[in-house]
N, C-alpha and C positions, 0 to 999 in steps of 0.2 A: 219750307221752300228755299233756304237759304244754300243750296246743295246746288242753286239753279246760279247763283253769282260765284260759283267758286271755278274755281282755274280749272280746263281742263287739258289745258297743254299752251308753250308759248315756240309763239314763232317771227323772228327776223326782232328778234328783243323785244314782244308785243305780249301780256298777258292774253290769250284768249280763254273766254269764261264758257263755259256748259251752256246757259240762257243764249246770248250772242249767236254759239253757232249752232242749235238744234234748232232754236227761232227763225234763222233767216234760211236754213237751207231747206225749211221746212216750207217758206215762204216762197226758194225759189222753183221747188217741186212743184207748188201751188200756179207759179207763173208758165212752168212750163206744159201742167195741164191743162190750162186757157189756151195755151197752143196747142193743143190737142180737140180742142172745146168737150172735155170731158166735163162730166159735171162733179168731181171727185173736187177739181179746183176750190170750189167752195167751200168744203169741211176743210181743205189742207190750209185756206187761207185762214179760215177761224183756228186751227189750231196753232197755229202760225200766231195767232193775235192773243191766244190765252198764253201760250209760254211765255213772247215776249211783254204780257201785261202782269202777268207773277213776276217776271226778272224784274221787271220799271220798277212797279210797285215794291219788293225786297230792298232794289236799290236805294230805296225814296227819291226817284224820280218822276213827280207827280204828272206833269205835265207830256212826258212818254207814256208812261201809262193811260194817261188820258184818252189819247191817240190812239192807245189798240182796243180801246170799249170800242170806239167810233167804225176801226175797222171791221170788229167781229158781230155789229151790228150789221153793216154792210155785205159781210159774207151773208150773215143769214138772209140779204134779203134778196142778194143775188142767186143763192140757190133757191131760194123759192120762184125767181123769175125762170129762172132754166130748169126747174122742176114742169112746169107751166110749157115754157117755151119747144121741147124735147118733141119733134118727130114733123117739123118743119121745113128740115132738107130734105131731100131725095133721099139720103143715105142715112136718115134717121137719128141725126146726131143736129146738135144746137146750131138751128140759121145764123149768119152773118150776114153783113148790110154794110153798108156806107150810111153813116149819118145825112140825114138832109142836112141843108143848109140855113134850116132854123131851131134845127136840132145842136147842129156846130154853133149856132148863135150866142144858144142857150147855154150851154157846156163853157164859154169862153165866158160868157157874163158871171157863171155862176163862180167860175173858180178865181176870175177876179175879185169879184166882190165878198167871195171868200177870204180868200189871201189877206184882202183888208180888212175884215174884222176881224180872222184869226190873228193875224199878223200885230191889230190893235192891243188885243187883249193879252199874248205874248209880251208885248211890248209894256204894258200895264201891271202887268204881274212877269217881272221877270224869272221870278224862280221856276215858271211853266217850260222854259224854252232857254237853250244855250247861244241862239241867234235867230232872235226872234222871225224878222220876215222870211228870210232864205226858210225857217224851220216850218213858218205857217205855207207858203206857196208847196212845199212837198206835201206835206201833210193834204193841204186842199187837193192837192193835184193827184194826189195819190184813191183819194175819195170820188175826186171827175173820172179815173182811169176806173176803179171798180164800179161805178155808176155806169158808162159806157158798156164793159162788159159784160157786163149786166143784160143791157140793152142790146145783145151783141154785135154793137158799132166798133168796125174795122179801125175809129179814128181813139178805141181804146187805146192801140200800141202804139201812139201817136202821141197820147198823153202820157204815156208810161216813160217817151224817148226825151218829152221835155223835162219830167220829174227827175230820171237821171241826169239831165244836163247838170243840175243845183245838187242834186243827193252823191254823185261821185265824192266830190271834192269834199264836200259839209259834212261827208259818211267817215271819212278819213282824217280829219281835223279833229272830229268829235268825238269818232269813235277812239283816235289815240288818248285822246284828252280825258276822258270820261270811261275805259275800259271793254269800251264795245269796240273791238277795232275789226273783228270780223264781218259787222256792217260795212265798213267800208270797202273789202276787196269783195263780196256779195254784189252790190251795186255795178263792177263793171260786169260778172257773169250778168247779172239782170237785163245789162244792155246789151249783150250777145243776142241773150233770148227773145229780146223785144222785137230784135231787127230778125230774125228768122220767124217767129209769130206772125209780126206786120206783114211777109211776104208770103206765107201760109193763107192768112187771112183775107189779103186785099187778090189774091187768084180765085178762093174761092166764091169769094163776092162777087165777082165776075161771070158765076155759075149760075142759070137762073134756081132757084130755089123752091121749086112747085111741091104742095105738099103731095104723097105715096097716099094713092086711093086704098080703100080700104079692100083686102082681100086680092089688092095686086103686087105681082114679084117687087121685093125693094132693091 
């Protein structure tokens, strides 16, 4: 797999590596299928999570790697939630909702008190993490956002828009620094998509959602 860190072209004096950019473009495919609410997102984001856990893992970057087990667990378990979920709307494809308000409770508690243990343990073992808390709050938040769309709560791409706040800057620091620099201009397309998703999403939420009787026109 060593074929996955090696150069595949450089631009603006940047090495960019094969890993770097099949992983995230494949990742941003994956986002932009959530904006479809296909259920294809699912498989793209786990494949999305094994490339870039072979690149980690080649690089001996333990603590990335780590990160995408977590996320390709999360893929599987979101498509099995929108496996489940599929023929909800009217037009047959995966409901959307607005989170209740103990729903957002829940979501804010958890990715705090994520943050802070991830964030401890980063900070514990630094060889996990380049900069520890900024690296744990994505990571968490990145987990709250595929959890949510999972769920499929509109205040997914809501979490997606704070996770970019910290992942722009952190993506391009880090990525110069450490050879992923493709991560970093990735992050702002992610935020293009976020913000056309979020307004995709929170219109049809506004649709009411009645399920299609059986044996009537969809």
């Amino acid at each position: 797999m060593n074929w996955l860190n090696s150069e595949a072209f450089t631009a603006f004096d940047q090495h960019i590596m094969w890993s770097d950019m099949i992983g995230n473009t494949v990742g941003l495919a994956a986002l932009a299928l959530g904006w479809r609410r296909s259920i294809w997102t699912w498989p793209a984001q786990f494949l999305s999570g094994v490339i870039l856990l072979a690149a980690f893992t080649t690089a001996h970057l333990s603590g990335s790697a780590g990160k995408q087990v977590v996320v390709i667990v999360v893929a599987l378990w979101g498509w099995y939630q929108w496996q489940g979920g599929r023929g909800k709307a009217q037009d047959g494809s995966v409901a959307v909702r607005f989170a209740t308000w103990r729903e957002r409770g829940l979501l804010v508690a958890g990715a705090a008190v994520g943050t802070l243990a991830v964030g401890g343990l980063f900070t514990a073992f630094p060889t996990l993490s380049w900069d520890p808390w900024p690296d744990a709050y994505i990571f968490v938040g990145t987990i709250v956002a595929m959890y949510a769309q999972a769920r499929g709560m509109v205040e997914f791409w809501l979490a997606w828009l704070l996770v970019d706040a910290v992942g722009v800057p952190l993506n391009f620091a880090n990525g110069f620094a450490n050879g992923f620099a493709f991560s970093g201009f990735v992050y702002v397309i992610y935020g293009a998509i976020v913000l056309w998703g979020l307004r995709d999403w929170w219109l049809r939420s506004r649709t009411s959602a009645q399920p299609v009787l059986e044996g009537a026109a969809a």
